[in-house]
DOKOLDO-14735 format. One record per residue (C-alpha): x, y, z. Coordinates in Angstrom, 1 decimal, decimal comma. Layout:
! DOKOLDO-14735
node x X&y Y&z Z
...
This chain:
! DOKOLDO-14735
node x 6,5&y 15,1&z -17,5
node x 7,0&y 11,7&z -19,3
node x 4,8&y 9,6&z -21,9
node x 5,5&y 6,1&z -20,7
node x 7,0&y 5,2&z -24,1
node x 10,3&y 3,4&z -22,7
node x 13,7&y 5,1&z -24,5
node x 16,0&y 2,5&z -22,8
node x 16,8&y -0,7&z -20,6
node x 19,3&y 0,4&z -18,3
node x 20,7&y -1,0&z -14,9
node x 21,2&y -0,2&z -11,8
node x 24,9&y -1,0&z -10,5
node x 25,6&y 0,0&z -7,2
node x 23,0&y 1,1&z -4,4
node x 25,3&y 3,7&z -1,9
node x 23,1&y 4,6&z 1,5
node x 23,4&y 8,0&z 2,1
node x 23,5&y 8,0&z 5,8
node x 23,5&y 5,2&z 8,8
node x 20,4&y 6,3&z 9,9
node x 17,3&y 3,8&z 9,3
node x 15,5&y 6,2&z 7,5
node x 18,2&y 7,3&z 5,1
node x 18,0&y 7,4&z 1,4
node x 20,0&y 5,6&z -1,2
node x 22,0&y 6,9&z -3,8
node x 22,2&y 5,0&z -7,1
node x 24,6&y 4,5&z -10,0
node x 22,9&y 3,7&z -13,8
node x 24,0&y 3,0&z -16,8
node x 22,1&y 4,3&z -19,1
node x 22,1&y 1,2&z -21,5
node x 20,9&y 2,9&z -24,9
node x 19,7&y 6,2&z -23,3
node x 21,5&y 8,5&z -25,2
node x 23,0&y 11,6&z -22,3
node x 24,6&y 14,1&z -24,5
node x 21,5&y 16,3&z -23,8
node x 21,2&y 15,6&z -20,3
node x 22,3&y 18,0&z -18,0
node x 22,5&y 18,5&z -13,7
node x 19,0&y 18,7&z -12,4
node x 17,6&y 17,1&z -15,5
node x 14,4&y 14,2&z -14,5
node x 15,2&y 10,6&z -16,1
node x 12,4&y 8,4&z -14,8
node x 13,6&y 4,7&z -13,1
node x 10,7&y 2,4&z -13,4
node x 8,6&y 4,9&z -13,5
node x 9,5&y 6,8&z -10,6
node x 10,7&y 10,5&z -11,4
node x 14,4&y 11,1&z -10,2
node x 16,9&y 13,9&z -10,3
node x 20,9&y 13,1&z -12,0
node x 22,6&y 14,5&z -9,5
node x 26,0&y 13,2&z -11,1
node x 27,0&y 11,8&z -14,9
node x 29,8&y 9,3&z -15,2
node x 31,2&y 7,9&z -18,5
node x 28,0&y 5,3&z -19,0
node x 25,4&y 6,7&z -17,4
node x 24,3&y 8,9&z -14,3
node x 23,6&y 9,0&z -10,5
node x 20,6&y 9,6&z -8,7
node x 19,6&y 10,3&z -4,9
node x 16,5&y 8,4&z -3,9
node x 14,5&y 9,7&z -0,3
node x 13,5&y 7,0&z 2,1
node x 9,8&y 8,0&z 1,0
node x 10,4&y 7,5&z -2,2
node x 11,7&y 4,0&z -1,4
node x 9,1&y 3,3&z 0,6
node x 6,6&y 4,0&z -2,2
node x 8,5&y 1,8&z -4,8
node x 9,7&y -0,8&z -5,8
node x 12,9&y -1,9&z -8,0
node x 15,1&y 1,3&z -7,0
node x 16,7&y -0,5&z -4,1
node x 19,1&y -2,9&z -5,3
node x 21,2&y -4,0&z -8,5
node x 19,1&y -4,9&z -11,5
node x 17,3&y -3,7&z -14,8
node x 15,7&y -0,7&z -15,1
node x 12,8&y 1,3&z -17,5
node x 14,6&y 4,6&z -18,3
node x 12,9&y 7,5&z -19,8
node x 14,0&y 11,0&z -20,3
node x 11,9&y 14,2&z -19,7
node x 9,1&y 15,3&z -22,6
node x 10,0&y 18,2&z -24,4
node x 7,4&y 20,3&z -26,1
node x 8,9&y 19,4&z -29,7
node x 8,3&y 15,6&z -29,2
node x 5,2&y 13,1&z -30,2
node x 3,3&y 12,4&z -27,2
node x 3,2&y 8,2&z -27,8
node x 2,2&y 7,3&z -25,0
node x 0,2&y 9,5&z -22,2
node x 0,4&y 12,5&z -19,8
node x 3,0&y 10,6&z -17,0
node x 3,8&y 12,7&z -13,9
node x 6,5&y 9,8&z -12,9
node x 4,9&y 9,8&z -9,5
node x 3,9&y 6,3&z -8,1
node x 0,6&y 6,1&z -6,8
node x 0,7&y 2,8&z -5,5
node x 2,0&y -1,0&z -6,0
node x 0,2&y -3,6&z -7,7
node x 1,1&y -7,4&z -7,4
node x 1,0&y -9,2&z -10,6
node x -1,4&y -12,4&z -10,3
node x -0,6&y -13,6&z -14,1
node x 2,0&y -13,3&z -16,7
node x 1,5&y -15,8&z -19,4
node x 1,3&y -16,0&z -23,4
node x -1,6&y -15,5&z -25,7
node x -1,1&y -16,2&z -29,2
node x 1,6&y -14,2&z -30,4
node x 1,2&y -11,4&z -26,9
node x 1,2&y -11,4&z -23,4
node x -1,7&y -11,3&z -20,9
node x -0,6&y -9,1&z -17,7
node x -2,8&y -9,3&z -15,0
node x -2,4&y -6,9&z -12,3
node x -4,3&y -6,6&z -8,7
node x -3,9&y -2,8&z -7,9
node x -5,1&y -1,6&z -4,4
node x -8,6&y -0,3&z -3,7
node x -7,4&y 3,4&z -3,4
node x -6,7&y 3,1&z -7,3
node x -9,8&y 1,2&z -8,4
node x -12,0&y 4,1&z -9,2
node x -9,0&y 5,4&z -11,7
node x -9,1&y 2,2&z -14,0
node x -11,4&y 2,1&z -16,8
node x -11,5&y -0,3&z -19,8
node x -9,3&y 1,6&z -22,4
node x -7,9&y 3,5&z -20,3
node x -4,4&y 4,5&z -19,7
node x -2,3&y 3,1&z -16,5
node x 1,8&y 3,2&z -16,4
node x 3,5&y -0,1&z -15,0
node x 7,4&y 0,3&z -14,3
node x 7,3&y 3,3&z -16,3
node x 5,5&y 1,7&z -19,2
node x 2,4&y 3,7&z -20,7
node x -0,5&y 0,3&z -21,3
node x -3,8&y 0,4&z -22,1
node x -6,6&y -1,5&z -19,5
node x -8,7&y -4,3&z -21,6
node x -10,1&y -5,1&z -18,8
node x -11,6&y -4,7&z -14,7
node x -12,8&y -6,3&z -11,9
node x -13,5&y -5,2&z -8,8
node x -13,0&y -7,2&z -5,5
node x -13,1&y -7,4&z -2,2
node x -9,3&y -7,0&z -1,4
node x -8,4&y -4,7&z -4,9
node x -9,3&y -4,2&z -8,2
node x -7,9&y -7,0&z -10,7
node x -7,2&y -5,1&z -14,7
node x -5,9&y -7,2&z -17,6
node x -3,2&y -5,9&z -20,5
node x -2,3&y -6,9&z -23,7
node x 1,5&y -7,0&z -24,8
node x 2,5&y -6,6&z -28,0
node x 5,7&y -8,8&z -28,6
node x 7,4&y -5,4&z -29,4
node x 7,1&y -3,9&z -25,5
node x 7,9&y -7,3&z -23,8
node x 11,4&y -7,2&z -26,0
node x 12,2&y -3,8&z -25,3
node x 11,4&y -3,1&z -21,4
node x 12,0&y -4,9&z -17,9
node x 8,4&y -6,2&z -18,3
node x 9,7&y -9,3&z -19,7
node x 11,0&y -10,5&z -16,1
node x 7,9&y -10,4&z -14,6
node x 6,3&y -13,3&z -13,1
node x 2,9&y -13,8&z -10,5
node x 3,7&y -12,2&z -7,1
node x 5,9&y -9,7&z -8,5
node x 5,1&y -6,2&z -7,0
node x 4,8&y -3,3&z -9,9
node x 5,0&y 0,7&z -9,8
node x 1,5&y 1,9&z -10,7
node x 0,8&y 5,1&z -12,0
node x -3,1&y 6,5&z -12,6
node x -3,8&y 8,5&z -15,8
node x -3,0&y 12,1&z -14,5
node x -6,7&y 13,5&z -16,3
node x -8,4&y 11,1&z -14,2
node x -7,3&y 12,6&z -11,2
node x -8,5&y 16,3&z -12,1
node x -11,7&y 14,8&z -12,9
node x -12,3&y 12,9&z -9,6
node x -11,3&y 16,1&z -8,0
node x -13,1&y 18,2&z -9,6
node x -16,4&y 16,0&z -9,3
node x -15,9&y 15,5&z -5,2
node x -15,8&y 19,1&z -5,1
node x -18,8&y 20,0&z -7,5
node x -20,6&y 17,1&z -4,8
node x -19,7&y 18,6&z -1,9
node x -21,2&y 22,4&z -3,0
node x -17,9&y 24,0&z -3,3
């Protein structure tokens, strides 16, 4: 489990395929940037923009990770050099800043606006139709790893358009900064609104 409160800015430095085949995974070398590792141990999750991975290897600046075709697939930003949201695992000793994150993409949105307002940022997002009925004003979605609060919804024909406000603060410290209309985002539904939407199809359907 994560919170979606970024620890570190790190990058991605060499993408490795781990087989000839088509469908064959990738395996990645970090570094960690500011993410301190002396804690981190073999097996241990570090999410990458959001998306849960295992270190399957540390080096002298950061770590390695093996990323599945699926989870490539799924994502975006964990295929090729560049900046990346990093996040270690929650413990049960630390705040909870942010909100419950699995660090399991459930979809991609393409941003449609990225522009200041006063002394923030407006970040508007189109998020597929599978996602709509997850976003609520005030409520909690996770963009590249980042735990954000919706200010705002609309519903449409191809998607469901939310807005976000960001604070100077979490444009400085995370990759959000280099995002610009038409870029494609890792999405992430509050994990509670999930359990609920189960729970109510069920208690509808008489089981």
């Amino acid at each position: 489990m994560f919170t979606g409160i970024v620890a570190a800015v790190g990058k991605i430095t060499t993408v490795t395929p781990l087989g000839k085949e088509q469908d064959a995974g990738v395996r990645l070398s970090v570094d960690a940037g500011g993410l301190p590792l002396a804690d981190v141990a073999l097996g241990d999750s570090i999410a990458l923009n959001g998306a849960c991975m295992t270190v399957v290897a540390k080096t002298g600046v950061g770590f390695e990770v093996e990323v599945s075709r699926e989870s490539l697939n799924c994502t975006v930003g964990l295929d090729a050099p560049g900046e990346v949201n990093l996040e270690k695992a929650l413990t049960l000793a630390e705040r909870l800043g942010g909100h419950l994150v699995s660090g399991h993409v459930d979809g991609l949105g393409v941003v449609r606006r990225f522009e200041p307002v006063g002394e923030s940022h407006e970040l508007v997002i189109e998020a597929p139709r599978s996602l709509a009925k997850y976003l609520v004003f005030k409520g909690s979605i996770v963009v590249n790893g980042v735990s954000l609060t919706v200010n705002r919804v609309a519903d449409g024909e191809s998607g469901c358009e939310f807005s976000i406000n960001l604070i100077p603060h979490t444009v400085e410290v995370t990759t959000l900064k280099h995002l610009r209309a038409g870029s494609k985002v890792n999405l992430e539904v509050d994990l509670i609104a999930r359990y609920v939407e189960r729970m109510l199809s069920l208690s509808e359907s008489g089981q």
